[in-house]
C-alpha positions as CSV (number, residue, x, y, z in Angstrom):
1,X,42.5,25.8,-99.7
2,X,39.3,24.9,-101.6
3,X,38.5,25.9,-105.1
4,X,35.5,28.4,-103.8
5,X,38.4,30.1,-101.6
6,X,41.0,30.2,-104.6
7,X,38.0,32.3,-106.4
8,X,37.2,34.1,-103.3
9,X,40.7,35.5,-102.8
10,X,41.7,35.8,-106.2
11,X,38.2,38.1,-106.4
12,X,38.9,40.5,-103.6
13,X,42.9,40.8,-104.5
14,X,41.5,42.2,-107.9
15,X,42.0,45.5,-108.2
16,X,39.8,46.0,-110.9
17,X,36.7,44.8,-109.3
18,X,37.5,46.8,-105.5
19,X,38.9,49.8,-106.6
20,X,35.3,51.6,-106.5
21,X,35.1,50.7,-102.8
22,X,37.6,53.4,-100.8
23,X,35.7,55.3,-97.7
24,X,36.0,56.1,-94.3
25,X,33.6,55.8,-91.3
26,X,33.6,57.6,-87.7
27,X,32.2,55.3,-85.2
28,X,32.3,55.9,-81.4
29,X,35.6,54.2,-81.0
30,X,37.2,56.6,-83.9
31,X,37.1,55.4,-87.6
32,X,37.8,52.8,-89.7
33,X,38.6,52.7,-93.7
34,X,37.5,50.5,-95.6
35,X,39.5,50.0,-99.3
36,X,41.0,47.7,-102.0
37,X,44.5,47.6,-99.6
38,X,42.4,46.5,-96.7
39,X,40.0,43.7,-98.7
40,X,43.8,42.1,-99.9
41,X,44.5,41.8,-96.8
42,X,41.3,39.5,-96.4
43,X,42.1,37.5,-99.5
44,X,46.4,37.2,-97.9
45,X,44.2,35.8,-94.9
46,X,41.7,33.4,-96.9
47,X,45.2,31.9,-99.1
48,X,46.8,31.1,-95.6
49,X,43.6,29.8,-94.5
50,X,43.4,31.9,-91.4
51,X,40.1,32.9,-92.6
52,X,38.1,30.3,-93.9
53,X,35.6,30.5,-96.9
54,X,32.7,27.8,-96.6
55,X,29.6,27.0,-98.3
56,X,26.4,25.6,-96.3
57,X,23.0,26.4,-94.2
58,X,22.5,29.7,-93.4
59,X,19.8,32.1,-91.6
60,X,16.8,32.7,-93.3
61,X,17.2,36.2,-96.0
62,X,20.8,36.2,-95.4
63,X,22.8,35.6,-98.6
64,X,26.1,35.0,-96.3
65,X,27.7,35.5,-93.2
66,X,30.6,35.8,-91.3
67,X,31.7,33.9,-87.7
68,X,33.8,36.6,-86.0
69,X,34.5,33.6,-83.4
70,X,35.3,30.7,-85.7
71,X,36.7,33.5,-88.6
72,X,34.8,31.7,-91.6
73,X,32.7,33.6,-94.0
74,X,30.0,31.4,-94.7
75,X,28.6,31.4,-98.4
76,X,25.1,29.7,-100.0
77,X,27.0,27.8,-102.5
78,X,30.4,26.3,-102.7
79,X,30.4,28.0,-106.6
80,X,31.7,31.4,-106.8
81,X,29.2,33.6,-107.8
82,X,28.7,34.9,-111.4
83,X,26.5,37.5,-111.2
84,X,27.3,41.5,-109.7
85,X,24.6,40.9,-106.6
86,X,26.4,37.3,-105.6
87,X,29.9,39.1,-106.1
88,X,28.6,42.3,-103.8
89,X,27.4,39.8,-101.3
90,X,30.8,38.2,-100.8
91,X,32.6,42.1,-100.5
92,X,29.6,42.5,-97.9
93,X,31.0,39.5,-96.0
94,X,34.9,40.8,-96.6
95,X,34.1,43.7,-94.8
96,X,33.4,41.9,-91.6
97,X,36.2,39.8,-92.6
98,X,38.6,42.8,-92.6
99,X,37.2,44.8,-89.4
100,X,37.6,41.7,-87.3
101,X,41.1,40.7,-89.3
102,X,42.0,44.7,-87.8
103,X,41.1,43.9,-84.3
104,X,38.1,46.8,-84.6
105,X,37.2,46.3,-81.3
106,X,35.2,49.7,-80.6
107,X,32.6,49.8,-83.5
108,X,29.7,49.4,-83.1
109,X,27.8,46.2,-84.5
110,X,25.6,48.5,-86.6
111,X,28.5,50.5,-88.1
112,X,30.1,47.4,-89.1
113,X,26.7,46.1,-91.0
114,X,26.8,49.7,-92.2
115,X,30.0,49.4,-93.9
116,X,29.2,46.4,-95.3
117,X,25.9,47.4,-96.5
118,X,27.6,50.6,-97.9
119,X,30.4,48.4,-99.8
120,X,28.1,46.4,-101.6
121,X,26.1,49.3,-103.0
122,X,29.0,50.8,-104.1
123,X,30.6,47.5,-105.6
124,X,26.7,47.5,-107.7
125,X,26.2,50.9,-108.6
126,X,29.9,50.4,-110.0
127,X,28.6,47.4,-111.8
128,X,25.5,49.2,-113.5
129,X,23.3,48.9,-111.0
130,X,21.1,52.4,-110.4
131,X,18.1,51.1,-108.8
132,X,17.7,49.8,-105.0
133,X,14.1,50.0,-104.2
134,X,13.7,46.2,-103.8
135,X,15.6,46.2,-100.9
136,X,15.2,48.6,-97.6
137,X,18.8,47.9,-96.7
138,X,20.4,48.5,-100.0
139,X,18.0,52.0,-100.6
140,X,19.2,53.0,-97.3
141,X,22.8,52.9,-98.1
142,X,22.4,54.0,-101.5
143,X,21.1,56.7,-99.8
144,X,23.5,57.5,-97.6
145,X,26.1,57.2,-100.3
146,X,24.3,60.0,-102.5
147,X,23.9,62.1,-99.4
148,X,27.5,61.7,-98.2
149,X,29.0,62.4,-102.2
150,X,30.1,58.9,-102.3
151,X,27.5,58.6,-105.2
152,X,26.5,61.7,-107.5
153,X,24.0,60.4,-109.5
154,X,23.7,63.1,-112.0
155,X,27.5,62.3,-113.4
156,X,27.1,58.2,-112.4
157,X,30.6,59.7,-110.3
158,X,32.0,57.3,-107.7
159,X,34.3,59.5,-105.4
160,X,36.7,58.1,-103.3
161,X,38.3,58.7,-100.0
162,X,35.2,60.0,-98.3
163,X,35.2,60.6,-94.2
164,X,31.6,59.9,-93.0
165,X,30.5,61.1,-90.3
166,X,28.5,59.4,-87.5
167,X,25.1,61.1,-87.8
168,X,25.4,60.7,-91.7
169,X,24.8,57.1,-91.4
170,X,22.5,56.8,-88.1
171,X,19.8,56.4,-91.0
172,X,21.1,53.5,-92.3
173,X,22.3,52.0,-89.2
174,X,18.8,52.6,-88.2
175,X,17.5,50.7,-91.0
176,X,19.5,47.7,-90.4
177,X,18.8,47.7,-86.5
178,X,14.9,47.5,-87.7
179,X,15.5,44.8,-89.7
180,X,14.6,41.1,-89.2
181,X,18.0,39.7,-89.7
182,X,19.4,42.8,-87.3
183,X,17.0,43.6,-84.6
184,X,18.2,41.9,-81.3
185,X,21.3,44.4,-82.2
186,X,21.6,47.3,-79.7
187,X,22.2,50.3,-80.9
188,X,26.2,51.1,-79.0
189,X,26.7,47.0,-78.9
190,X,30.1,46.5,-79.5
191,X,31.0,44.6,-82.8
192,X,32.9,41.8,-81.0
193,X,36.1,41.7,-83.6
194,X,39.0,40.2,-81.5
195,X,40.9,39.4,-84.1
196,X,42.4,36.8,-86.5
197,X,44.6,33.8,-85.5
198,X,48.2,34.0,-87.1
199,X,47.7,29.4,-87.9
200,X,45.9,28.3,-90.5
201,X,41.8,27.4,-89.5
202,X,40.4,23.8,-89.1
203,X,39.0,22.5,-92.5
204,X,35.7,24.3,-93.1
205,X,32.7,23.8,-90.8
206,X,29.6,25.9,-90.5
């Protein structure tokens, strides 16, 4: 395991730092929860290097990434982020990590962006963070986390446990599908998650 994966898994088993992130999504194939349980599970995988953690190239406007077929997250740095918007960005990547770790087979592509998206706005606005307006994606989600009572602005409030509900976040899946990064998605394309080898991964590789 290399240092950048120590940090990674040591960051995602922290309860302190996940704790904010506990909601549920309906999807076409049912639901799925995403929580501080389910990201240690991601970090259990990184330490037995089932998943693997690497730094390298990635697509231009994407911060990181994640390989369902090779299970790697790819990161831009091989140094741990500092700062709350590098940290969210690895939690965004986690939450592909852990839908394909669970075998989610039918979600939908855009619900698992979605969740991610969703999961690093949370993670930020739990950091401090109260404005999104730089980025479509992130507004969108914020958005759907006010609308949904994840978020209540007024009391700064981060509830937990919330069930949301398919239409409540075809916004945001919208958003995403109309992005750059996202639009060769189709709108009920499977995510593609088949799971995560039980044997450790081949040394890092982008």
């Amino acid at each position: 395991m290399t240092e950048l994966e120590r940090k990674v898994a040591e960051f995602l088993s922290d309860r302190a730092e996940t704790h904010a992130v506990d909601f549920s999504f309906e999807n076409a194939g049912g639901g799925f929860r995403i929580h501080a349980a389910g990201l240690a599970r991601v970090a259990d995988a990184i330490r037995q290097q089932r998943i693997r953690v690497c730094s390298g190239s990635l697509p231009h406007g994407a911060g990181g990434q994640y390989h369902q077929t090779a299970n790697r997250v790819g990161l831009d740095s091989e140094r741990f982020p500092r700062d709350r918007n590098g940290k969210a960005i690895v939690l965004h990547e986690a939450v592909h990590a852990l839908m394909d770790l669970s075998n989610v087979v039918a979600a939908t592509r855009l619900s698992d962006e979605a969740a991610a998206y969703l999961t690093q706005v949370i993670y930020l606005y739990y950091k401090g963070r109260r404005n999104f307006s730089a980025s479509t994606l992130l507004q969108a989600a914020y958005d759907v986390a006010v609308q949904s009572g994840i978020i209540d602005p007024p009391t700064q409030i981060i509830q937990r446990g919330v069930r949301i509900s398919w239409h409540w976040y075809a916004p945001l899946r919208q958003a995403i599908q109309n992005h750059d990064l996202y639009n060769q998605i189709g709108w009920l394309a499977l995510t593609g998650a088949n799971g995560v080898p039980l044997v450790s991964q081949h040394p890092c590789t982008l």
